[in-house]
Biotite code that builds the C-alpha atoms (Angstrom):
import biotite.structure as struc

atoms = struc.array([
    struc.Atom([120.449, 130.853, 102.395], chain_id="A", res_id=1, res_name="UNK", atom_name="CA", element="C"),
    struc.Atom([119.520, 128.832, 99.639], chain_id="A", res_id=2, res_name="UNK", atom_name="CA", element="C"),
    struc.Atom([123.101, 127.061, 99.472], chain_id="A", res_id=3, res_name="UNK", atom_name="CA", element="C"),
    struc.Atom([123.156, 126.391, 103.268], chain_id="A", res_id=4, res_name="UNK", atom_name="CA", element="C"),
    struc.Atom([119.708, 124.366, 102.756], chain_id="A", res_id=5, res_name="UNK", atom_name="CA", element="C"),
    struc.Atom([121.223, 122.917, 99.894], chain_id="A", res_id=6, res_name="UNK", atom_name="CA", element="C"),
    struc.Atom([123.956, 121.468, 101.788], chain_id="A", res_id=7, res_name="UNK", atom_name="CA", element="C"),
    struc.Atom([122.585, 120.340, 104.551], chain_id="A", res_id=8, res_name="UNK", atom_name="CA", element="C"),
    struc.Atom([120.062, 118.511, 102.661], chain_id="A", res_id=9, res_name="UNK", atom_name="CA", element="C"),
    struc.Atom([122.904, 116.895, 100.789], chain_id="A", res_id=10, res_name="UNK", atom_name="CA", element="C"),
    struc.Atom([124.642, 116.355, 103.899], chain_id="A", res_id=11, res_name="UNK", atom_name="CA", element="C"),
    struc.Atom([121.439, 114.211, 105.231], chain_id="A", res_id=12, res_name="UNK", atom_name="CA", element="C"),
    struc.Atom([121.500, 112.092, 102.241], chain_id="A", res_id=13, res_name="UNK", atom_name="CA", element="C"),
    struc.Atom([125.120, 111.677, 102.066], chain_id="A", res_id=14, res_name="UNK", atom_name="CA", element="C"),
    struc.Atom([124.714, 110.439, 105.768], chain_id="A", res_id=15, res_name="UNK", atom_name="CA", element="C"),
    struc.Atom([122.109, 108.023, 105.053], chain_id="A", res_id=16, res_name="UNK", atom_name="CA", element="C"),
    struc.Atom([123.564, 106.530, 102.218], chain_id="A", res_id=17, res_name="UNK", atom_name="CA", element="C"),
    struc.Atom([126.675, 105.784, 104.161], chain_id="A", res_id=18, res_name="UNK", atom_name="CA", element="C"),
    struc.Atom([124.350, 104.504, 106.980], chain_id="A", res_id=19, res_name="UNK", atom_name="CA", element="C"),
    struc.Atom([122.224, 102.832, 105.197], chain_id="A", res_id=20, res_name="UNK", atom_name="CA", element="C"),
    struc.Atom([119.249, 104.186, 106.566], chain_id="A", res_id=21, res_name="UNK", atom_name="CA", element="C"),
    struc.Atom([116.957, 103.687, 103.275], chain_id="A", res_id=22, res_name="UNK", atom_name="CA", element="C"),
    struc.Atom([113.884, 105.075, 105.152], chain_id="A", res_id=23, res_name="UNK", atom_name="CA", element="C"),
    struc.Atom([116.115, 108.279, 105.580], chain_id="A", res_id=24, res_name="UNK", atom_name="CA", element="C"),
    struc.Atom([116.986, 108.399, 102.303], chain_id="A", res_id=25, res_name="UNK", atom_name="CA", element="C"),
    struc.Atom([113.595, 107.795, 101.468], chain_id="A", res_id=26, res_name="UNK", atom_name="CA", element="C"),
    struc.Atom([112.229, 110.717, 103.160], chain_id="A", res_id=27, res_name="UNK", atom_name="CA", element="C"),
    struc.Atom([115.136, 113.140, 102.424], chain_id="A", res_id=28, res_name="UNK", atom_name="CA", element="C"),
    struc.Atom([113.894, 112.696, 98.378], chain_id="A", res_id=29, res_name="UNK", atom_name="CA", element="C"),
    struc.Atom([111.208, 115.127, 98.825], chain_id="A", res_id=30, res_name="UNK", atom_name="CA", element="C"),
    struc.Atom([113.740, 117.245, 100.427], chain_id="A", res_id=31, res_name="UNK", atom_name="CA", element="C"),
    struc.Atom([115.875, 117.311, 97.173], chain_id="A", res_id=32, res_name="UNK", atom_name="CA", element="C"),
    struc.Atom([112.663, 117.472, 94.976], chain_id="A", res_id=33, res_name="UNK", atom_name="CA", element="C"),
    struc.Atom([111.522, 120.443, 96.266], chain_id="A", res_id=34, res_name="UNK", atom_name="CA", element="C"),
    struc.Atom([114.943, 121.766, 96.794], chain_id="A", res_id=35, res_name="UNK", atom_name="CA", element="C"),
    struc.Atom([115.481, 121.114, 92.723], chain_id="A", res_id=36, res_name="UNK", atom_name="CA", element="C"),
    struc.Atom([112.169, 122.616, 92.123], chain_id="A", res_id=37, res_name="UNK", atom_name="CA", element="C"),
    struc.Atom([112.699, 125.778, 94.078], chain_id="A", res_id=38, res_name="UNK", atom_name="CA", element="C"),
    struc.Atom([115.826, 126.253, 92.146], chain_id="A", res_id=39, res_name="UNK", atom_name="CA", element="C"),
    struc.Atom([114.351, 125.704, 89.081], chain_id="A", res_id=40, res_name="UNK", atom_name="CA", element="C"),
    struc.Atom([112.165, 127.938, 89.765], chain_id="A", res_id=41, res_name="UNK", atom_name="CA", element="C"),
    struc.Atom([114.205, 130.799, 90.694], chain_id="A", res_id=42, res_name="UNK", atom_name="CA", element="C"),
    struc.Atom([116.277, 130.341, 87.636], chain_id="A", res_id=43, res_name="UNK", atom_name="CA", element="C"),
    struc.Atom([113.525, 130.771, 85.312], chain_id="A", res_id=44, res_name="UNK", atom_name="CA", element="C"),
    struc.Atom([112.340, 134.027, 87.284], chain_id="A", res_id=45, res_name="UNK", atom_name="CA", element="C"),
    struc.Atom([115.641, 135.470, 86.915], chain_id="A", res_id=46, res_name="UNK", atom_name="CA", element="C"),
    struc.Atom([115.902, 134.420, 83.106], chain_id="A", res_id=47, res_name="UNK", atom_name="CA", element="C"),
    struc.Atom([112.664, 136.344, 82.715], chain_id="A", res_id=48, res_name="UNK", atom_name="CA", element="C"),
    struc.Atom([113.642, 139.076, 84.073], chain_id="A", res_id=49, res_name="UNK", atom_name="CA", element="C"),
    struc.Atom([116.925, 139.513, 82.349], chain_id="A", res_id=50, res_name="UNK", atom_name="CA", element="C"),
    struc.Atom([114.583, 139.311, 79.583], chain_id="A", res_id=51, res_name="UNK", atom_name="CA", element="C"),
    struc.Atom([112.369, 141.989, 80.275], chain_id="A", res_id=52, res_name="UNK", atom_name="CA", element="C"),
    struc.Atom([114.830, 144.091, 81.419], chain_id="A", res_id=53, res_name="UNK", atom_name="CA", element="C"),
    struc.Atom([116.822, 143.756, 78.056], chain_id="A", res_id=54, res_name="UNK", atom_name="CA", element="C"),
    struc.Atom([114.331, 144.642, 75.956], chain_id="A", res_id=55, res_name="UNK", atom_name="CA", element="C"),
    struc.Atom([113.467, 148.084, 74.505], chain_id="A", res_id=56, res_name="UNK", atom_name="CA", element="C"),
    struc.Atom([111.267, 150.183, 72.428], chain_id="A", res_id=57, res_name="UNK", atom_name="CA", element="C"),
    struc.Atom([112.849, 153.236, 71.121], chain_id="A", res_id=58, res_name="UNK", atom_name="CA", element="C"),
    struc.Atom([114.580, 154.764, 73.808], chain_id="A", res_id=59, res_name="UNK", atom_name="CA", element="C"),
    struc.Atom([111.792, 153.423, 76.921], chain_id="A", res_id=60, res_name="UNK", atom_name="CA", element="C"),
    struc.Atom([113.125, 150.400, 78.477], chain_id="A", res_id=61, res_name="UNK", atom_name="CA", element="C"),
    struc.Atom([110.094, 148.035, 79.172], chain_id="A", res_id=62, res_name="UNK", atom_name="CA", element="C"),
    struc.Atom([109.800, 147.308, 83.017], chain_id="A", res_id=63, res_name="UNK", atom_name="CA", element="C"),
    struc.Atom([107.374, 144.402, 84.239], chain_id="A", res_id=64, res_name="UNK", atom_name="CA", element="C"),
    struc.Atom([103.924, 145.820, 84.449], chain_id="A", res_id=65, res_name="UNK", atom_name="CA", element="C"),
    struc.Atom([104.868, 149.211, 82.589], chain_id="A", res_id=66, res_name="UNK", atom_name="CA", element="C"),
    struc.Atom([103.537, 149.903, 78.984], chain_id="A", res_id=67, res_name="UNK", atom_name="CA", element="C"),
    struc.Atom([105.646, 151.582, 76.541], chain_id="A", res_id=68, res_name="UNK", atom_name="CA", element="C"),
    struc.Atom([104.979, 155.574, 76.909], chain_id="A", res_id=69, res_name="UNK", atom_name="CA", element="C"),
    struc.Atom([102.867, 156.996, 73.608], chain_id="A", res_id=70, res_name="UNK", atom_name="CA", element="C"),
    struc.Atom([104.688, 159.826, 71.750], chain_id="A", res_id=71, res_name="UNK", atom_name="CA", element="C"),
    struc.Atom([102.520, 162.437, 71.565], chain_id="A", res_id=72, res_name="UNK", atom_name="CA", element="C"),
])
């Protein structure tokens, strides 16, 4: 989903560009900040969690919002 709004986005640009239609462009560049920013975004989520889900204590894998089980 993401890659289809990518690309048409880019498409739009591409267009105007060739066109010349700077008022286009103009308005398509909050398209492509957001677009970078939701992207940006994602990746750092998924970093995160590759993270989280890496690390261990003992033999307990740490899960977001879990706490390490006591040993009684």
């Amino acid at each position: 989903m993401k890659l289809t709004i990518r690309k048409s986005i880019n498409t739009v640009v591409k267009m105007s560009l060739e066109e010349t239609d700077w008022a286009t462009w103009d308005f398509m560049q909050w398209f492509v900040k957001e677009q970078v920013e939701e992207e940006t975004l994602a990746m750092n989520l998924l970093d995160k969690l590759k993270i989280a889900a890496s690390e261990t204590v003992g033999d307990n894998y740490i899960l977001i919002g879990q706490r390490p089980r006591q040993s009684t």
